[in-house]
N, CA, C and O of each residue as an XYZ file, in Angstrom:
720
protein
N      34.184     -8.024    -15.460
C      33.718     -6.669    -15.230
C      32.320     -6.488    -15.829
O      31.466     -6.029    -15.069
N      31.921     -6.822    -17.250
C      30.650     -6.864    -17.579
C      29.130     -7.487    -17.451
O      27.967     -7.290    -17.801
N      30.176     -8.592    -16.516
C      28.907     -9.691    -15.542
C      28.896     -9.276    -14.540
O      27.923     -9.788    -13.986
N      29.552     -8.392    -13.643
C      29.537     -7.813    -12.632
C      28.770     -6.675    -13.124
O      27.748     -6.757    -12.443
N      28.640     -5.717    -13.846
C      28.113     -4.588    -14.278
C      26.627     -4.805    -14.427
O      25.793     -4.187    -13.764
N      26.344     -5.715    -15.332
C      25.106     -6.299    -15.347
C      24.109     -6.742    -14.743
O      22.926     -6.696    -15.078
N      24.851     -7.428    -13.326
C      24.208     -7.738    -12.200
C      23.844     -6.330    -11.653
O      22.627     -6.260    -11.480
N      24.559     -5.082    -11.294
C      24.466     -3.900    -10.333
C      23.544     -3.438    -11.406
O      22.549     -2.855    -10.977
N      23.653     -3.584    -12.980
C      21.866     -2.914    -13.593
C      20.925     -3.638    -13.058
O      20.329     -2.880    -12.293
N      20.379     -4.831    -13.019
C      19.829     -5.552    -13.327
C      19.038     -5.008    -11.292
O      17.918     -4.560    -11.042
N      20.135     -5.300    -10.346
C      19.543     -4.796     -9.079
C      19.382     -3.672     -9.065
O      18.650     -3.306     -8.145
N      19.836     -2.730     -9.846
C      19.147     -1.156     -9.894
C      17.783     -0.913    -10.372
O      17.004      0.026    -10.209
N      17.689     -2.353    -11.195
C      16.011     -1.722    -12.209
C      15.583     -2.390    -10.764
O      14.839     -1.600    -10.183
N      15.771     -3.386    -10.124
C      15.025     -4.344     -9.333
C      14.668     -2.955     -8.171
O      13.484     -3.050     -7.848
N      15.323     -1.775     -7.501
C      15.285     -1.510     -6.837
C      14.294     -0.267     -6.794
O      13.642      0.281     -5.905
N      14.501     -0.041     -8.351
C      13.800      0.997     -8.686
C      11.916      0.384     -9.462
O      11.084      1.170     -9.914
N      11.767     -0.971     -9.388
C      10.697     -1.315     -9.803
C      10.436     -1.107     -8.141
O      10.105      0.000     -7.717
N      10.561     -1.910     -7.514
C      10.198     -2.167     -5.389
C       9.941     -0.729     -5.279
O       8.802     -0.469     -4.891
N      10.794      0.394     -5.549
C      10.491      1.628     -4.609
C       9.476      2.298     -5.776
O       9.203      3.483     -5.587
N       8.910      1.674     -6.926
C       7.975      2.511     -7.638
C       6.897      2.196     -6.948
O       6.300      3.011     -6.245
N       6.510      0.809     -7.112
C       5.220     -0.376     -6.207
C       4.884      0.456     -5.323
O       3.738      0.891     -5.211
N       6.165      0.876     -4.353
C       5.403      1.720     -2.741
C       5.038      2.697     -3.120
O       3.824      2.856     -2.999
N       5.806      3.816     -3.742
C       5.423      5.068     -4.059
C       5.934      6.124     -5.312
O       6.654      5.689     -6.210
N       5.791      6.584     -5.302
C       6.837      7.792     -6.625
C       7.358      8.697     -5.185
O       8.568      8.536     -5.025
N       6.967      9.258     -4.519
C       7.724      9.561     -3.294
C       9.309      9.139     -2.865
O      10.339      9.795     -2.713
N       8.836      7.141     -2.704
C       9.796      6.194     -2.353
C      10.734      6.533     -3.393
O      11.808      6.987     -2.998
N      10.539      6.394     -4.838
C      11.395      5.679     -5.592
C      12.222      7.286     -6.093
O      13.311      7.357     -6.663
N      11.407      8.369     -5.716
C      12.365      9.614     -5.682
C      13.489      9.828     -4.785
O      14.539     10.448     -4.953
N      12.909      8.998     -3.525
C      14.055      9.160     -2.379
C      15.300      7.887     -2.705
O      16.487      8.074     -2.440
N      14.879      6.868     -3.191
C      16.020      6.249     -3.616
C      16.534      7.057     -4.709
O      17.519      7.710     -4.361
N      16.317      7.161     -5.462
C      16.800      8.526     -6.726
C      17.868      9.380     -5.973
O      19.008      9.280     -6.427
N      17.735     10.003     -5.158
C      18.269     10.858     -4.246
C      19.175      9.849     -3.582
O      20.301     10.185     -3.215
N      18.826      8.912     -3.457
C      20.505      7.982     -2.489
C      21.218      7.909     -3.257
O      22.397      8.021     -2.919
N      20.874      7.666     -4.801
C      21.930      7.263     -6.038
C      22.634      8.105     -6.339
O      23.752      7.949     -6.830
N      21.831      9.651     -5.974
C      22.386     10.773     -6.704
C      23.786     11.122     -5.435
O      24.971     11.224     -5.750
N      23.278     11.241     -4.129
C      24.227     11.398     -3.621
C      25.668     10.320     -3.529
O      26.829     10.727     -3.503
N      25.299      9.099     -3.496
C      26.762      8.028     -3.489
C      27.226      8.393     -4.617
O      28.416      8.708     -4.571
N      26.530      8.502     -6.026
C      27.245      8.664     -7.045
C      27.889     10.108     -7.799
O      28.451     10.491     -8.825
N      27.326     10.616     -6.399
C      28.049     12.600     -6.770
C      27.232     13.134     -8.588
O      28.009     13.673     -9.376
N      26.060     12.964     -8.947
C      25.711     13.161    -10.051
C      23.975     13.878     -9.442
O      23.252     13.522     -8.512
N      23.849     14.837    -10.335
C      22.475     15.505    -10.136
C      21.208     15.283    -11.599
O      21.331     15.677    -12.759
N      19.954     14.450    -10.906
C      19.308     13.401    -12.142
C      18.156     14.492    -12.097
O      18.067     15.216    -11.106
N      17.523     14.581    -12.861
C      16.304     15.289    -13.294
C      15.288     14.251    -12.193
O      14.872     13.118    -12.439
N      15.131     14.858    -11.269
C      14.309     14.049    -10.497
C      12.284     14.467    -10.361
O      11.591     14.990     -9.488
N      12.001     13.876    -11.749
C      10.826     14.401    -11.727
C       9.735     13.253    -11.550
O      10.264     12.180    -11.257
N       8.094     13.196    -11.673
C       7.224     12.303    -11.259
C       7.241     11.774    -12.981
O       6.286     12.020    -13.718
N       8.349     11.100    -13.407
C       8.094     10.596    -14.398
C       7.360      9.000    -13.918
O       7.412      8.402    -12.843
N       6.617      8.618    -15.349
C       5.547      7.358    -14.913
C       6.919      6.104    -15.234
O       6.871      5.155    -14.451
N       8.068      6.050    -16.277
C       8.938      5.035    -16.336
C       9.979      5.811    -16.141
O      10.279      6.813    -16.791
N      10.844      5.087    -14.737
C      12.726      5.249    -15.257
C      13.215      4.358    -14.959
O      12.851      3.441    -14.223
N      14.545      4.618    -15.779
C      15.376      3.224    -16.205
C      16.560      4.323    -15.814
O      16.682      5.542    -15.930
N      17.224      3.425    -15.379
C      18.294      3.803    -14.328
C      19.526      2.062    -14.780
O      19.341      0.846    -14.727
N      21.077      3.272    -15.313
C      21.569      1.639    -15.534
C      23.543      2.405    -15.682
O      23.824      3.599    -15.588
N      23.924      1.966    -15.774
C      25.701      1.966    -15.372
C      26.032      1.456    -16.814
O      25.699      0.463    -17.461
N      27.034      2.831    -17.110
C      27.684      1.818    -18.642
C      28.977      1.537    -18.500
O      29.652      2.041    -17.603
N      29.520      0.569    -19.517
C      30.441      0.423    -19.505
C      32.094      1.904    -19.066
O      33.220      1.656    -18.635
N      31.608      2.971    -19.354
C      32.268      3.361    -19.537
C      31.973      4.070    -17.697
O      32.951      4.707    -17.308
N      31.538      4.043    -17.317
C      31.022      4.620    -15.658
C      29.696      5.615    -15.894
O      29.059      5.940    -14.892
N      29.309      6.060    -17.089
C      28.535      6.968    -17.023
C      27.257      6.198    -16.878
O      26.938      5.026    -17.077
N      26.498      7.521    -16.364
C      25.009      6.790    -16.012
C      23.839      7.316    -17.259
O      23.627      8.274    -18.002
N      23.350      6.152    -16.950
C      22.210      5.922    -18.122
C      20.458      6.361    -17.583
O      19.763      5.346    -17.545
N      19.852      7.387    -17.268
C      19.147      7.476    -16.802
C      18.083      8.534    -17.882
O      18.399      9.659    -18.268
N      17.095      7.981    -18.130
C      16.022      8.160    -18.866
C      16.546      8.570    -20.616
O      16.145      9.299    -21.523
N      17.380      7.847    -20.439
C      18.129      8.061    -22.090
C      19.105      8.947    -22.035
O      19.998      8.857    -22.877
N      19.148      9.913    -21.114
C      20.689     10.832    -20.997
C      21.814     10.346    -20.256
O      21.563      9.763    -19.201
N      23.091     10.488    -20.636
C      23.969     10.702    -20.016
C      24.235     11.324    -18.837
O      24.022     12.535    -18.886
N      24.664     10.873    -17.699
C      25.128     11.950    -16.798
C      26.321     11.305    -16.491
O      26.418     10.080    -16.423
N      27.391     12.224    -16.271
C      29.013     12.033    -15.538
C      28.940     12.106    -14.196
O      28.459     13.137    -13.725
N      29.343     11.165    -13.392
C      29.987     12.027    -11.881
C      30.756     12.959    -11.656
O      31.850     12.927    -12.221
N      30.435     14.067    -10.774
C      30.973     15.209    -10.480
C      32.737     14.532     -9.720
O      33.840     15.076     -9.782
N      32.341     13.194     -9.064
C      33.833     12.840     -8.872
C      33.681     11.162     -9.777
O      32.977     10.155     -9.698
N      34.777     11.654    -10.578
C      34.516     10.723    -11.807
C      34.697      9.179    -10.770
O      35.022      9.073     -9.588
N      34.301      8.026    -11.890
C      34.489      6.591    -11.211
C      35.797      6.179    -11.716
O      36.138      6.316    -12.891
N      36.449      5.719    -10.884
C      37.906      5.282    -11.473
C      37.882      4.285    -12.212
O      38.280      4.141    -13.368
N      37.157      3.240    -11.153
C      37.536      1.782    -11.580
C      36.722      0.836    -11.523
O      35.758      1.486    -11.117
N      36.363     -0.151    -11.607
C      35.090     -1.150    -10.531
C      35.081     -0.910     -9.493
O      34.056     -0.680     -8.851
N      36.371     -0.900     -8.991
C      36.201     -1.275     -7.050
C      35.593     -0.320     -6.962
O      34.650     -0.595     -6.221
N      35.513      1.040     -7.373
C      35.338      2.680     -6.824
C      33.271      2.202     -7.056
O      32.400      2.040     -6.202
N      33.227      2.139     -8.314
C      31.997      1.553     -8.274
C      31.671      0.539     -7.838
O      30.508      0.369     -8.203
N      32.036     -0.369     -7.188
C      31.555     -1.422     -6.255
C      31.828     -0.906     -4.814
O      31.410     -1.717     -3.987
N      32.392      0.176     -4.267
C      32.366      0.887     -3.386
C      30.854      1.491     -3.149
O      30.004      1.239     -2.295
N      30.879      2.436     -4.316
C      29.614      3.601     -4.182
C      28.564      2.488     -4.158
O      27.799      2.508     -3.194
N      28.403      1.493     -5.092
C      27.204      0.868     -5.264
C      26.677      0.003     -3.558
O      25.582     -0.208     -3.036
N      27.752     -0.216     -3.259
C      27.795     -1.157     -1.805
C      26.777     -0.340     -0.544
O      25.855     -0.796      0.133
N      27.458      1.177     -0.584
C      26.899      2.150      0.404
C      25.465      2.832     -0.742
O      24.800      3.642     -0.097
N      25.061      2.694     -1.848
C      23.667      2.749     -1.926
C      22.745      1.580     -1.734
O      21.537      1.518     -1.504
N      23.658      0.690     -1.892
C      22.468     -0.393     -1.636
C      21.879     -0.811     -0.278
O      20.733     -1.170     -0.005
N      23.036     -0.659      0.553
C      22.778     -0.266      2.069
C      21.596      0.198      2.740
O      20.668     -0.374      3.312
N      22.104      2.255      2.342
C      21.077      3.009      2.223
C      19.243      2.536      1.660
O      18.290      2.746      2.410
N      19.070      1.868      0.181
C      18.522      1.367     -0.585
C      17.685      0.410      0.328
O      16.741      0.942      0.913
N      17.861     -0.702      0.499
C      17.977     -1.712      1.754
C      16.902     -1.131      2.732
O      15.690     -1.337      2.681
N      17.745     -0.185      3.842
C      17.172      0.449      4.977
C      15.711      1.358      4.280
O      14.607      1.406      4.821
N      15.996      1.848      3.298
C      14.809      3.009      3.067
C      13.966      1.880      2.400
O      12.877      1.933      2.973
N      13.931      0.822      1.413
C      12.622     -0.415      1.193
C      12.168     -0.922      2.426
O      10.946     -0.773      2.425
N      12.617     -1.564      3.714
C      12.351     -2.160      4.277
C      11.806     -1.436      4.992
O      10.641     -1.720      5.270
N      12.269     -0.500      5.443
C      11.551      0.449      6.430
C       9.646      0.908      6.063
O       8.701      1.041      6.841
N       9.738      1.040      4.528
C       8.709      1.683      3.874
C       7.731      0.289      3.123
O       6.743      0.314      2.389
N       8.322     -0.555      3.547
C       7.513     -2.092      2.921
C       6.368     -2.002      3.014
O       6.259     -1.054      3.793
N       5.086     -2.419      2.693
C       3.940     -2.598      2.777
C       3.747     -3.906      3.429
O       4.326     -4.928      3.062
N       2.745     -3.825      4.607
C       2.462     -5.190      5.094
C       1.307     -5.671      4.729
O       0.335     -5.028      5.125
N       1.080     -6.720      4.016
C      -0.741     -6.650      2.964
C      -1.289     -7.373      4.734
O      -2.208     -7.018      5.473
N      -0.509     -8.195      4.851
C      -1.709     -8.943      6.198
C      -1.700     -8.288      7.170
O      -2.601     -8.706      7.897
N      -1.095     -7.331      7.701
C      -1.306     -6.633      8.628
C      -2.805     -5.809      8.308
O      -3.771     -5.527      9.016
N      -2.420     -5.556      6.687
C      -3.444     -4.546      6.429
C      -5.068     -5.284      6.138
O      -6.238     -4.955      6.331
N      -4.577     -6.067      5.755
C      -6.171     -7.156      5.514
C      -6.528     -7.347      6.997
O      -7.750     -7.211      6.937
N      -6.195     -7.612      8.502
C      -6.565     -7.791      9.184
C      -6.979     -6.522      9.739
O      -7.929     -6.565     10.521
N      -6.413     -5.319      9.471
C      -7.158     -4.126      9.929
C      -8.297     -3.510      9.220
O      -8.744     -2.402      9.516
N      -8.911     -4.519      7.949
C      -9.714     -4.094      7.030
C     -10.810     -5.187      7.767
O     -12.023     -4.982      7.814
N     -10.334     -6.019      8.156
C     -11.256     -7.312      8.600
C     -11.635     -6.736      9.945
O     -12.804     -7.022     10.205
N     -11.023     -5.991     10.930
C     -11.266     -5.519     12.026
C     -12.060     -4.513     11.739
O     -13.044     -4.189     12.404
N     -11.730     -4.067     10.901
C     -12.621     -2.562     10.886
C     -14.208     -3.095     10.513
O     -15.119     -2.778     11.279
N     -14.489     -3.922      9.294
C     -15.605     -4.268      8.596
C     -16.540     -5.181     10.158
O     -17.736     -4.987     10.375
N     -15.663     -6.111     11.031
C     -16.479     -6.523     11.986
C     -16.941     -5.331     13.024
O     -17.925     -5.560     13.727
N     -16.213     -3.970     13.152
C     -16.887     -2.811     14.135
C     -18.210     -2.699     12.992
O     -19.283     -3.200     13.328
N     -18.110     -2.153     11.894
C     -18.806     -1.747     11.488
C     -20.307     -2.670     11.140
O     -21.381     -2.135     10.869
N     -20.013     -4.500     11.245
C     -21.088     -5.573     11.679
C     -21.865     -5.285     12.567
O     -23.084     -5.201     12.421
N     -21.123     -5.059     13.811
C     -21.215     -4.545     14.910
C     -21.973     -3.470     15.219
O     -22.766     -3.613     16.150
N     -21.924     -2.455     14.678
C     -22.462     -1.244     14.392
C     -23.849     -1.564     13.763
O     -24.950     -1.370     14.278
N     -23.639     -1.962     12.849
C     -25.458     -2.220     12.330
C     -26.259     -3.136     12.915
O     -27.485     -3.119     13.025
N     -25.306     -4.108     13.361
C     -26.315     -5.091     14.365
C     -27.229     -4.399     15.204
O     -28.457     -4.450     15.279
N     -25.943     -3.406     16.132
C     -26.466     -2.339     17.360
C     -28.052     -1.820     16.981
O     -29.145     -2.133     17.452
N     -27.490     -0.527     15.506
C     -28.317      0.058     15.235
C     -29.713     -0.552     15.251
O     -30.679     -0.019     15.797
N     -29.747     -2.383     14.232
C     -30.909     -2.881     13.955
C     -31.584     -2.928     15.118
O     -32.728     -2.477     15.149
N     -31.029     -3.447     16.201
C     -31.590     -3.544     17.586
C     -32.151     -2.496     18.229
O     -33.025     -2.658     19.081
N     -31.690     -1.320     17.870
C     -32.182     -0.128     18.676
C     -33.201      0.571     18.020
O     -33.945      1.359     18.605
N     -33.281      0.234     16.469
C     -34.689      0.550     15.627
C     -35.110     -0.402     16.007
O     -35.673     -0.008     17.028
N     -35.263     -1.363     15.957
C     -36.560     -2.586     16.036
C     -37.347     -1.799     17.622
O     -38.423     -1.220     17.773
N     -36.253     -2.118     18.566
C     -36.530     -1.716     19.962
C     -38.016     -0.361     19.519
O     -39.204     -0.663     19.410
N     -37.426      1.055     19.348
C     -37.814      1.914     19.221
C     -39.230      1.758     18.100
O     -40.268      2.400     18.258
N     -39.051      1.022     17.259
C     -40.359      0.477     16.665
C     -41.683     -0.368     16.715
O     -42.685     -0.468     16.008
N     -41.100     -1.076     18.187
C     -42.031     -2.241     18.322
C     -42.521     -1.048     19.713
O     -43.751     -1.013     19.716
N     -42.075     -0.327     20.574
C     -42.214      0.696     21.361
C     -43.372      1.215     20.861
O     -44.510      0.841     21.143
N     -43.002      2.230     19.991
C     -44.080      3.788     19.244
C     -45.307      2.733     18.944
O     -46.424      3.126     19.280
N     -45.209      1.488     18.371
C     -46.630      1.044     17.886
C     -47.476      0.242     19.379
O     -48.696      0.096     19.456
N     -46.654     -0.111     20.253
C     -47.535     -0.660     21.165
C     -47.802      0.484     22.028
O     -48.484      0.296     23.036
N     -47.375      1.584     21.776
C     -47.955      3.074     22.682
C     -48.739      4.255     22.062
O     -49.022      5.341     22.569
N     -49.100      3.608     20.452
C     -50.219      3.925     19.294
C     -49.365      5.174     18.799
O     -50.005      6.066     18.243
N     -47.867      5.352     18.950
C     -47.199      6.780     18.141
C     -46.906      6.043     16.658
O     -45.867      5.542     16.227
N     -48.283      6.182     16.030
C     -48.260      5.913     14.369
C     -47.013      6.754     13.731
O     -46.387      6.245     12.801
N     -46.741      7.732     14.112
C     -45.798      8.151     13.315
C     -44.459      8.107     13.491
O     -43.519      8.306     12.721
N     -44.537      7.772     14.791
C     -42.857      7.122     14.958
C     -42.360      5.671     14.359
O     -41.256      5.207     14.076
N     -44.109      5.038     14.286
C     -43.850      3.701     13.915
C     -43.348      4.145     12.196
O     -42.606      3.337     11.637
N     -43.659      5.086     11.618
C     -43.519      5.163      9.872
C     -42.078      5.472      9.742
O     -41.417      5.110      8.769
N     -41.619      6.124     10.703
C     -39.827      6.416     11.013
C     -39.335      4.797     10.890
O     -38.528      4.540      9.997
N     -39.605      4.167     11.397
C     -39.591      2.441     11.718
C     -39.383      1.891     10.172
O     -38.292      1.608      9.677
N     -40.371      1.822      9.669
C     -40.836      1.191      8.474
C     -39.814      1.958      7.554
O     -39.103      1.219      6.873
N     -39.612      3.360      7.412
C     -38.525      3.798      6.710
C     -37.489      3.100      6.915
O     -37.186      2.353      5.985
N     -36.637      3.079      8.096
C     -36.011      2.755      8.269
C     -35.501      1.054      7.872
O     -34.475      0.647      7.327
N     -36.840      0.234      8.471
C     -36.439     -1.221      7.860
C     -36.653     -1.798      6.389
O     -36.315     -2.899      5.955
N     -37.327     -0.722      5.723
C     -36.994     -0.737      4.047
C     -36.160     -0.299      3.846
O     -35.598     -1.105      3.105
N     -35.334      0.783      4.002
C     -34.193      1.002      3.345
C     -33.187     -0.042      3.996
O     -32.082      0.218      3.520
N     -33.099     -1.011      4.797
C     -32.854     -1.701      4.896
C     -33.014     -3.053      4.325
O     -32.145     -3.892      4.561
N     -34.057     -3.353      3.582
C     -34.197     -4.640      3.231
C     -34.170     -4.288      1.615
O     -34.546     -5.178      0.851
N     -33.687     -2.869      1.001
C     -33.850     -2.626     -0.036
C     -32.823     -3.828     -0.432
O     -32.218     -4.442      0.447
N     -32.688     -4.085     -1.655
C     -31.581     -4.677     -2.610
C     -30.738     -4.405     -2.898
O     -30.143     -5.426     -3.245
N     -30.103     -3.519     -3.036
C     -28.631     -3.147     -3.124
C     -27.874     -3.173     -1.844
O     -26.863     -3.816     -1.561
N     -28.638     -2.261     -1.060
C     -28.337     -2.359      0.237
C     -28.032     -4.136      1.466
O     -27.388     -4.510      2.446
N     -28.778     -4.506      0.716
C     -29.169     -5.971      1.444
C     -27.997     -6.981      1.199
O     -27.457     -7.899      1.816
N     -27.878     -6.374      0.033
C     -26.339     -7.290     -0.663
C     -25.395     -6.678      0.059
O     -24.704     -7.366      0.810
N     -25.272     -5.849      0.004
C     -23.738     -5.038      0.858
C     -23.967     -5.438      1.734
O     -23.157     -6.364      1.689
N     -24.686     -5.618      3.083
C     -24.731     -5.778      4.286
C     -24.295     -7.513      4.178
O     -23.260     -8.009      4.624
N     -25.384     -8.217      3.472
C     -24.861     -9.454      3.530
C     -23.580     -9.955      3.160
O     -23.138    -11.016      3.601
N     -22.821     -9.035      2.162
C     -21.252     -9.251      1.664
C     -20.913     -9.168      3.144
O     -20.663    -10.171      3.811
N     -20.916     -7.690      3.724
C     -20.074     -7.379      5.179
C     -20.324     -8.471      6.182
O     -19.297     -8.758      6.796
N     -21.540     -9.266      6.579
C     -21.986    -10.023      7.486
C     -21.010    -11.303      7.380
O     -20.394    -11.861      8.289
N     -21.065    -11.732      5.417
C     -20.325    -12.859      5.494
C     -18.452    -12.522      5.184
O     -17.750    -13.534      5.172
N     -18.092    -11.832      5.067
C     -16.980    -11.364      5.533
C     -16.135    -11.051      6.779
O     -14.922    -10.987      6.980
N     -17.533    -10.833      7.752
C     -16.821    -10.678      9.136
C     -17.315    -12.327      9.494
O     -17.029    -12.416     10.688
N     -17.715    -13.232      9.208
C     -17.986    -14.479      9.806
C     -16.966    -15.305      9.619
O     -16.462    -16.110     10.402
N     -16.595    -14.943      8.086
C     -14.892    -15.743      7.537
C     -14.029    -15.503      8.166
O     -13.166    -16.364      8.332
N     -13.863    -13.670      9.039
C     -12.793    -13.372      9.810
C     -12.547    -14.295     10.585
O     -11.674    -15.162     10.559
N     -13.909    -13.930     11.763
C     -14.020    -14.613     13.067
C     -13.921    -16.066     13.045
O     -13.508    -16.716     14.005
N     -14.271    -16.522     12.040
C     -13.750    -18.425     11.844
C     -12.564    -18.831     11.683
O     -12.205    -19.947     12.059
N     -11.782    -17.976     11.096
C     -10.802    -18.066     11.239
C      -9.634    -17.747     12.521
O      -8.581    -18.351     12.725
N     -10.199    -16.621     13.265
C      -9.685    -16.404     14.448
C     -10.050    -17.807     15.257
O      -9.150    -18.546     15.656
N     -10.966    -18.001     15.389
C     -11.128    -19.101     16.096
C     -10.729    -20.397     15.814
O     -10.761    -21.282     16.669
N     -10.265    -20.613     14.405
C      -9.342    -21.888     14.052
C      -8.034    -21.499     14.192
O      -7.216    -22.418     14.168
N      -7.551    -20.214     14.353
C      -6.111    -19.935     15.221
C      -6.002    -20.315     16.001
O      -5.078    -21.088     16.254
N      -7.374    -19.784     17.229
C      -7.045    -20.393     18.577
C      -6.732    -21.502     19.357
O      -6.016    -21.641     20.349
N      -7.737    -22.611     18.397
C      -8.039    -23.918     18.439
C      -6.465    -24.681     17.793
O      -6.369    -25.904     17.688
């Protein structure tokens, strides 16, 4: 009974570390699955640590207080019952709410090549518009120009662009060693 008990703490902290990671949202709504299988009402607030754990005696151990079930636990099985249909619940509401990092790195990698994309455009359509105004003597469109390709070749700026340039090149090399 106490190696069995131990294990259902031990996957409760596990469940309640996973649904902190996603959110305090998440790990309130598992809070709320526990509270309902286990018929008990928890101070469900945006605390930064909870510890959530089963004692020997059925009562629950949650942020240092006691709480009883409103329908007491008989026995193990009764608690290996309730625990079975939260973990279920538990289960469906992590997986559902999982974080996908590579999904998300590739929509960060997609996004950063529009935005390659985007300044390439732009450079092309200032240069265009600059090499224009000066071969048609509009001096002052050409100084719009020159603004423009210094704050471009400034240094801070120059680095960021070149981070983004060689970031979308790692993408695309890699897409293309997928394909291949």
């Amino acid at each position: 009974m106490n190696k069995r008990l131990n294990e259902i703490n031990n996957e409760l902290k596990v469940y309640i570390n996973e649904s902190g990671f996603i959110s305090n949202k998440c790990r309130n709504r598992l809070l709320k699955i526990f509270e309902e299988e286990f018929n008990i009402k928890l101070d469900l607030d945006n605390y930064k640590n909870v510890d959530l754990s089963i004692k020997d005696d059925f009562k629950i151990l949650y942020r240092d207080d006691l709480y009883e079930s409103s329908e007491k636990i008989k026995d193990m099985n009764d608690l290996e019952e309730r625990y079975a249909r939260f973990k279920e619940k538990a289960d469906k509401l992590l997986s559902r709410k999982e974080i996908d990092f590579k999904n998300k790195s590739n929509m960060n990698n997609i996004s950063n090549l529009i935005i390659v994309i985007c300044i390439i455009g732009i450079s092309i359509i200032a240069l265009y518009f600059g090499i224009r105004a000066l071969l048609n003597g509009n001096y002052y469109d050409c100084l719009w120009f020159i603004i423009i390709i210094s704050w471009i070749v400034s240094p801070s700026l120059k680095t960021k662009i070149n981070d983004q340039f060689s970031q979308a090149k790692r993408y695309v090399k890699s897409i293309v060693k997928k394909v291949k």
